[in-house]
Structures are given as structure tokens and as C-alpha cells.
C-alpha positions in Angstrom: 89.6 6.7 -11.0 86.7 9.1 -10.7 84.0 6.7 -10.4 80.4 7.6 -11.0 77.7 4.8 -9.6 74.0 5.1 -10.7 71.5 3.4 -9.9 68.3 3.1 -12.1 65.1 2.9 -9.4 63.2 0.2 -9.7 59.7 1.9 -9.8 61.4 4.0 -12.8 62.2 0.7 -14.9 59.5 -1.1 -14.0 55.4 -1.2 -13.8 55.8 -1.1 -9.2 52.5 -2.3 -9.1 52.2 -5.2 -12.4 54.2 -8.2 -11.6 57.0 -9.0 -13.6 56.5 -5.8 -15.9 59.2 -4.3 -17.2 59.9 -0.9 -19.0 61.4 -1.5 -22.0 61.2 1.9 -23.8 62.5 3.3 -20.2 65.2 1.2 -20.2 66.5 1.9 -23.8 65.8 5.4 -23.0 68.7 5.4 -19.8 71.3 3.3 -21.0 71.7 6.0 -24.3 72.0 8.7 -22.3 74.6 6.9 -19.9 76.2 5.8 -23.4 75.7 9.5 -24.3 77.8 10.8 -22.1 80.7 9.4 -22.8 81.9 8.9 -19.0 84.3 6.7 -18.0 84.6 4.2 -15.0 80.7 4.0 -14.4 79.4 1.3 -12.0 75.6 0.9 -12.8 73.6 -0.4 -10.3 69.4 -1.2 -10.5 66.5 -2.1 -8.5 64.4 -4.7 -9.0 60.8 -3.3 -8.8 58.0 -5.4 -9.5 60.5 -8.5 -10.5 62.4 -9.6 -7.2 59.4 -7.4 -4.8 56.7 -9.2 -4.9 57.7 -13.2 -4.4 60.4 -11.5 -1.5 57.2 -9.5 0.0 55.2 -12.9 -0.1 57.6 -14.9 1.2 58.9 -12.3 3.8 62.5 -12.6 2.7 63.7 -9.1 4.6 63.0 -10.9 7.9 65.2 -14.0 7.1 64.9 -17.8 6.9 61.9 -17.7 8.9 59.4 -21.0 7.8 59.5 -24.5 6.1 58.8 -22.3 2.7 61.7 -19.6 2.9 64.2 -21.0 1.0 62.2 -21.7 -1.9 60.3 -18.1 -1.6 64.4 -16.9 -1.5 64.8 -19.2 -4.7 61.6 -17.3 -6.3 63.6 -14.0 -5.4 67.0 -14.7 -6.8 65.3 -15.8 -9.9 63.2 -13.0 -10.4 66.1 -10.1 -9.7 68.0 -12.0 -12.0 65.0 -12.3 -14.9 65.5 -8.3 -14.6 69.0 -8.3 -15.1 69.4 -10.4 -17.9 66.8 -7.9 -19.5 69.1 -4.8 -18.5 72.2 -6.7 -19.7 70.5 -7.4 -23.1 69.8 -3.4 -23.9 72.9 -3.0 -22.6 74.3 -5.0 -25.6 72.1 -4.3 -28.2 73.2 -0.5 -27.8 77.0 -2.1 -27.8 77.9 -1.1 -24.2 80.0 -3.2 -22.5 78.4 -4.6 -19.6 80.0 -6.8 -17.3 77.5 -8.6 -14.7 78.0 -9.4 -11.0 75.9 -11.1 -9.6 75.4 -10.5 -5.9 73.7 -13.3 -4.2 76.5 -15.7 -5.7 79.5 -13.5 -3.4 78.2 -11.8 -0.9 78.2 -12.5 3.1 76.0 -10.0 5.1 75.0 -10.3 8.7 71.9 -8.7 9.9 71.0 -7.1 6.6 74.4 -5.2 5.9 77.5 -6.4 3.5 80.7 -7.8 5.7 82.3 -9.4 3.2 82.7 -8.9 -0.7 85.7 -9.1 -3.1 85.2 -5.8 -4.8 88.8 -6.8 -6.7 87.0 -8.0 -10.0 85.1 -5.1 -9.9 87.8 -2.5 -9.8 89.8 -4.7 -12.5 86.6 -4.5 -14.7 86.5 -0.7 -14.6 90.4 -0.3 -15.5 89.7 -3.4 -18.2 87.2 -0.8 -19.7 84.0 -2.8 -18.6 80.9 -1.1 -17.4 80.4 -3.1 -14.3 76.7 -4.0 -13.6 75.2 -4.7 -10.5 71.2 -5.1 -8.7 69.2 -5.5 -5.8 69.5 -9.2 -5.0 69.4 -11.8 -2.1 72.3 -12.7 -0.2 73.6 -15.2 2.3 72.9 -13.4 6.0 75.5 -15.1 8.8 72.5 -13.9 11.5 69.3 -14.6 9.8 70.1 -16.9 7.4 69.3 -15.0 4.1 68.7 -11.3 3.6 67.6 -8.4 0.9 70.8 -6.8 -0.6 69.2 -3.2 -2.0 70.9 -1.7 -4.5 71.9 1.1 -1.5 73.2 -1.3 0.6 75.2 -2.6 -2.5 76.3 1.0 -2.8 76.6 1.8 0.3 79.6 -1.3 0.6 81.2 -0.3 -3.1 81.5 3.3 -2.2 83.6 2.1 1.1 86.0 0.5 -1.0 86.2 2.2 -4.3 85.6 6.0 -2.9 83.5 7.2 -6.2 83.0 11.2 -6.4 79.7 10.8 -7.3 76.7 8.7 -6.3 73.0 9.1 -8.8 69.9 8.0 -7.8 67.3 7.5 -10.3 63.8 7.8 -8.9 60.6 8.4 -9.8 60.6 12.1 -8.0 62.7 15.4 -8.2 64.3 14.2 -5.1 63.4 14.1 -1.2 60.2 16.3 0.0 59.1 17.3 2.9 56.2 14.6 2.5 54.5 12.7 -0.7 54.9 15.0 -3.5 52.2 12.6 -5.1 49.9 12.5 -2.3 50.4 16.1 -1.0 50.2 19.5 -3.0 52.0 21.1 -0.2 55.4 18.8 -0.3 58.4 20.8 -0.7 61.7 19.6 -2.1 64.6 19.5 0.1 67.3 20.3 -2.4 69.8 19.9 0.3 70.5 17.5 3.0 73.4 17.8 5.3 74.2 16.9 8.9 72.6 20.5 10.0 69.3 18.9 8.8 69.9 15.4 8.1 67.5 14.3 11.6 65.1 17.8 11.0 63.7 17.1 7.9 60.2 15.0 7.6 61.6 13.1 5.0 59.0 11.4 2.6 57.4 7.8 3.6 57.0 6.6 0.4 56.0 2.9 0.0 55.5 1.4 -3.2 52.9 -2.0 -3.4 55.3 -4.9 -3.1 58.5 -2.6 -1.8 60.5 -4.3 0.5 64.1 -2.8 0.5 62.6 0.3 3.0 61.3 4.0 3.1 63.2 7.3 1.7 64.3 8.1 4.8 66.3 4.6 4.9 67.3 5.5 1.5 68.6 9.0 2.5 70.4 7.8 5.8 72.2 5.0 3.7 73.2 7.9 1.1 74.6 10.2 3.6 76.2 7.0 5.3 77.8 6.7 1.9 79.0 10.5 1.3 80.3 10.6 5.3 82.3 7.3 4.3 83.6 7.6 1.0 83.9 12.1 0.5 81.1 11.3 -2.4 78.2 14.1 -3.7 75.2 11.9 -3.9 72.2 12.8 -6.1 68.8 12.0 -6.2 67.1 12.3 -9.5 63.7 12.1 -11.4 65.1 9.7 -13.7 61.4 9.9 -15.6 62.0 12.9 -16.8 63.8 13.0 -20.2 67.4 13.6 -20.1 67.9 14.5 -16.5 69.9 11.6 -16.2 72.6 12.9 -18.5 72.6 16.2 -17.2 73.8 15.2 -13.7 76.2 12.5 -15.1 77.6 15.9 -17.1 77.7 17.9 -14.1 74.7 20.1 -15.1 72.5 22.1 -12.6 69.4 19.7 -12.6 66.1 19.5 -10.1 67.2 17.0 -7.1 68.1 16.7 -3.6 72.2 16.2 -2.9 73.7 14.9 -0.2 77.0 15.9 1.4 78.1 13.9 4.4 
């Protein structure tokens, strides 16, 4: 199967710095053009933004069962990511696509932040059933620290291992990877390319959102081309803001972005 997996960013599909805000016109807006294009076996993936972020960045989550209020601040967390994604599997429906959920945090084992173990068997038999598998940024049992963010990356990052997709989109809310803030600094420059020639050169972009807690660009980059090395994908980072750019890179059109070949 030619698998596509996109991820819609969670500072695209929700309001990063308003609690528990989501997007709702953005939403609508990303799910028609993945129904527009008509593509078959698509995995789509999303990040949880202002919903799971901020009771995981109060509650220090990423650093494990740490203090007597953890596991409900990890409760909080798996709530919230899951608020989001009953709201993305609801647009899904209204606009008649046929979402199938998994739920992370109820099947995956990690240890020290990174998947170990995860049937990915009802995933692949969703695809050839003709389901659009649907999966998010969640918590997850950690065998070293007890319990652990899952990004949507790392998700990725584990799927693309076993399912070998050809291509990997990232919806963000930038043309791609700069040479520094491309909202803080008029003299960023978009990398459009990253390879192993310049994978350690570049001065990747810092970018931290308010509440973000699932790392910096560069994490994001070195899990993408951890990805491509692994699975022989093109991975593509995207403004997925900007009207219809989505589309175009699930069609194979020449669009504004960084790729990455590993």
C-alpha cells in the first residue's frame, strides 16, 4: 500500500496560547481537502495544542511520574488529547469520512519516551478495510518513568517503522524549517532541503510555543529524518495555514516546504 500519514499541527488546529480552544473553521477546512483528494490508505495523525499542553506542562508529565499529583495531572492529559479528538472525529463524520480512532495511551508501551511496543495489526487491517485510521498526540504507559508524552512524531516515527509509507506531511504553522524564527526574525531563510550533508549544519529554528511540551523543531526534524532513514519515506513539512497547500502536497504538487530525505 502507498501510505500517506499527515499530521495536522497542533498550533494550526488550535488557539496555542487559549486553553482548550479549538479551530473549528480550520479543521473543516483540512479534512475537505484530505477528502478532496481522493487518496487512498491515509493515516491521519494530530497534535494536541492548547487541549492536552497545558494540564501536561503544569503537571510536568514529559518528565514522568514524578509527585503525589502526577497521575491525576496524567489523567487531566489523557482527557484533554482525547476532548480534541472526539472534536476531529466528529468533522470527520459530518463531512462522511470514514474515520476509525486509536487511541494511543490505551496500547501503547514506551520506555524512556520512545514506543517499544504497539500492535500496528488493526491499523494496517483498517486501511485495507477502507478506514481512514486516526491517530494524536497522547500519554502513554513509560516502563522507565512511569508515564510519558507520545507526540504525534514519535507516533509517526514507530508507524512509519512498521508500515513503510512513501510519504510523511507535516502541517505546521510555517513554510517549513528556517534558519531561525521566521516570526521573530526578518532575516530567517527556509531550508527547503535537509539531508545528511546538512542535517547537523543547519541552525534549525527553536520555536516554542506557550504550553508546548512535545520539543523544539529541531527534535521534530531529527525524528523526521529518523523516519525517512528508517522507512525510505519523503517527509514534508508544510504551512498547513495557508489555503490549499495541504492538498497540493498530498497531490504531489510543487508547494513551499522543507523535505526530508534520509
Amino acid at each position: 500500500m502507498e501510505i500517506i500519514m499527515i499530521k495536522l499541527g497542533g498550533s494550526v488546529i488550535t488557539e496555542v496560547d487559549h486553553p482548550i480552544t479549538p479551530k473549528i473553521s480550520k479543521i473543516r477546512e483540512l479534512l475537505r481537502e484530505i477528502k478532496k483528494s481522493k487518496r487512498q490508505n491515509i493515516i491521519i495523525g494530530h497534535g494536541g495544542g492548547s487541549f492536552p499542553h497545558v494540564p501536561a506542562h503544569k503537571y510536568k508529565i514529559q518528565e514522568g511520574l514524578i509527585n503525589s499529583s502526577s497521575l491525576f495531572g496524567t489523567a487531566l492529559t489523557q482527557k484533554a488529547a482525547s476532548d480534541l479528538h472526539s472534536i476531529i472525529i466528529s468533522e470527520m463524520l459530518r463531512l462522511k469520512m470514514r474515520a476509525f480512532s486509536f487511541s494511543p495511551s490505551s496500547s501503547v508501551v514506551a520506555r524512556g519516551k520512545r514506543i517499544m511496543k504497539w500492535d500496528v495489526a488493526p491499523i494496517k487491517s483498517a486501511l485495507e478495510l477502507g478506514f481512514v485510521p486516526v491517530v494524536y498526540g497522547d500519554v502513554a504507559i513509560d516502563m522507565k518513568q512511569g508515564i510519558c508524552i507520545t507526540s504525534t512524531e514519535e507516533i509517526f516515527r514507530y508507524l512509519s517503522g512498521k508500515l513503510k509509507p512513501w510519504k510523511i506531511i507535516i502541517g505546521t504553522d510555517v513554510d517549513g524549517v528556517f534558519t531561525s524564527d521566521p516570526k521573530a526574525s526578518d532575516g530567517a531563510r527556509l531550508i527547503k532541503v535537509i539531508t545528511r550533508d546538512n542535517l547537523n549544519k543547519a541552525d534549525f529554528s527553536n520555536i516554542r510555543r506557550k504550553f508546548d511540551v512535545t520539543g523544539s523543531m529541531r527534535s521534530k526534524v531529527l525524528a523526521l529524518y529518523e523516519m525517512s532513514r528508517n522507512s525510505h519515506a519523503v517527509c514534508q513539512i508544510i504551512n498547513a495555514n495557508k489555503r490549499g497547500r495541504l492538498y497540493d502536497a498530498i497531490s504531489g504538487k510543487k508547494v513551499m516546504s522543507t523535505i526530508i530525505k534520509g
